[in-house]
N, C-alpha and C positions, 0 to 999 in steps of 0.2 A: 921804241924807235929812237935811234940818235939825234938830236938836236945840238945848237949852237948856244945856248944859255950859256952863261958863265955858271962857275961853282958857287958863287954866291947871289943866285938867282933868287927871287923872293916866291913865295909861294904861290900866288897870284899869277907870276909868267910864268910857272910851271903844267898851274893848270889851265891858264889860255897856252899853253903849247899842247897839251893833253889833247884838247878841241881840235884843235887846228890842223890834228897828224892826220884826219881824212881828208882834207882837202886834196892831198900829194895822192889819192890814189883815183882823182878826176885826171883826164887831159889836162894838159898843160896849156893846148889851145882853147880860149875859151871865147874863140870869133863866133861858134859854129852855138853858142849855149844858147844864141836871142833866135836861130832861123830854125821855126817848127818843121822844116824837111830835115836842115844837120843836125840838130839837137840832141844828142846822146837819149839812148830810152829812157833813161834811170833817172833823167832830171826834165823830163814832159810833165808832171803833176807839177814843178816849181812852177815851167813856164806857163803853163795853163794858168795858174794862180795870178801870174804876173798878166798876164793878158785877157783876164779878169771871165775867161770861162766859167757860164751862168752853169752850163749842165757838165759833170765827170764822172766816169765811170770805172772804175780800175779794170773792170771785166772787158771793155772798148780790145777789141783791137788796135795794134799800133798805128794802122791806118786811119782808124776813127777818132784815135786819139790826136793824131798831129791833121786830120780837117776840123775837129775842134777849134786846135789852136790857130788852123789860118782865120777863119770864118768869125773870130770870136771881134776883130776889127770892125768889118762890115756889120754885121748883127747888130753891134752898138750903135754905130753911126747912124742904121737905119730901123733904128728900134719904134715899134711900131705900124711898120707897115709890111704889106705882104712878101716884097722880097725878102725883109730881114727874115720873116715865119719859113718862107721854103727855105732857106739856107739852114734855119736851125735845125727845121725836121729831115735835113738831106741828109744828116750827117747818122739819122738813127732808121727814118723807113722812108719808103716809097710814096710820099704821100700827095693827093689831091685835093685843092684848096677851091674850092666855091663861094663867092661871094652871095647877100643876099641877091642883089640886082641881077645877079647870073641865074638865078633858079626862073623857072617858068611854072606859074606864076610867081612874080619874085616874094620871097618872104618876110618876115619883120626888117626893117631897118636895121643897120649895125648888125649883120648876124651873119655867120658862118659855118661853114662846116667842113669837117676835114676828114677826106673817106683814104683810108690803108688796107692793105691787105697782108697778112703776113704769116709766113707759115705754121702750120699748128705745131708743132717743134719751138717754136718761140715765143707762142703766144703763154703770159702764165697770169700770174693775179699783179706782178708790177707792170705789165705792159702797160696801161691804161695810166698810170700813175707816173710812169717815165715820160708818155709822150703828151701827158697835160702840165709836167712842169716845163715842158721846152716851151709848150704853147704860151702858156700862161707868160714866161718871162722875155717872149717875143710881138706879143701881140700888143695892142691898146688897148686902152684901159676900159673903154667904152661901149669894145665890142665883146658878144659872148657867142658861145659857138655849140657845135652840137658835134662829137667825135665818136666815128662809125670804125670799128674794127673787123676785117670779113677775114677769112682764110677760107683754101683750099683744100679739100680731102680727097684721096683719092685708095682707091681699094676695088675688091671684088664684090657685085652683093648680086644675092640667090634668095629665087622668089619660089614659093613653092604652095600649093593648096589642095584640101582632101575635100571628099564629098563622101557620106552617110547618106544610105536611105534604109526604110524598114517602114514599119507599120505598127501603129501605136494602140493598144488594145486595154480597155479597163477593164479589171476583176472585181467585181462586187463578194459582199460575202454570200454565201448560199439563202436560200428563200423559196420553201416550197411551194410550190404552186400547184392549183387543180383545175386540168381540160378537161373540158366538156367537147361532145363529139355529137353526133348527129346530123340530120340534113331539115334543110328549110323547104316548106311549099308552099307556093303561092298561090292562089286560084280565082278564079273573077268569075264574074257570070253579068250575064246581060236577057234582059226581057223587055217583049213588044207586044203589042196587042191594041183590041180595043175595049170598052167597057160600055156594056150596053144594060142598063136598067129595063128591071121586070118588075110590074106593080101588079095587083091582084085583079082579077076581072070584074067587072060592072058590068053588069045585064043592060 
């Protein structure tokens, strides 16, 4: 690319001109580089750095990426407390924040919990790791919390069941045996009377 160096350039301005030839293939406007709604895509990771975004993702949408950058102001300001935690988590899931003193009966002191739901499509093994570094870098220091992930499935399911019946028979090994046959009788008998003594005669 052509430049203005003189011919007896030193080699030093040659290679800070070297540098410098990408500048000329940014806008020329560079009003729009500090407001995260006009901010060119391709230069959202400076801004975010400048604007000291705790959490980045390249995989973000460009949406997600410039609420980042609004939200990363507030966040700071209010670091600590529960607005700044629902801002940070607004920007990645849907989340619900319970205090201890909210639960019935209320629970430990300093304690929280933050229930999401999120579709099984998204859920992977960094889900859990993404939304405890938001937590962790929004929250204070003295509270701890308990983080609840659900999702939804949805499908067909078929119920189905059999019934067996039969009759269970054991088989011993053979064993010969010997019937006796004939009949049984019973017979009683009964006698009455009287008993009369006979002595011999005396004259």
């Amino acid at each position: 690319m052509p430049n203005l160096l003189p011919p007896n350039a030193t080699s030093l301005e040659r290679h800070v001109a070297t540098l410098t030839e990408r500048l000329e293939q940014y806008p020329s406007d560079f009003q729009h580089a500090w407001h995260p709604d006009l901010c060119p895509v391709e230069l959202l990771p400076w801004l975010a750095w400048a604007f000291s975004v705790d959490e980045w993702d390249v995989n973000w949408t460009e949406a997600q990426k410039r609420n980042a950058i609004k939200n990363s102001v507030f966040i700071h300001k209010h670091k600590g407390t529960r607005a700044a935690l629902e801002r940070a988590l607004a920007n990645l899931v849907e989340a619900e924040i319970n205090e201890w003193f909210e639960h019935t009966p209320p629970t430990a002191p300093y304690t929280f919990t933050v229930n999401t739901t999120l579709p099984l499509t998204d859920i992977s093994a960094d889900s859990f790791a993404n939304i405890m570094r938001v937590i962790n870098a929004a929250k204070n220091l003295r509270s701890h919390y308990t983080l609840q992930i659900t999702t939804d499935a949805f499908g067909d399911s078929f119920y189905g069941g059999s019934m067996t019946a039969g009759y269970e028979s054991a088989i011993y090994p053979y064993s010969p045996s010997i019937l006796l046959s004939g009949h049984l009788q019973l017979a009683g008998a009964l006698s009455s009377g009287v008993s009369t003594p006979i002595y011999p005669f005396v004259p």
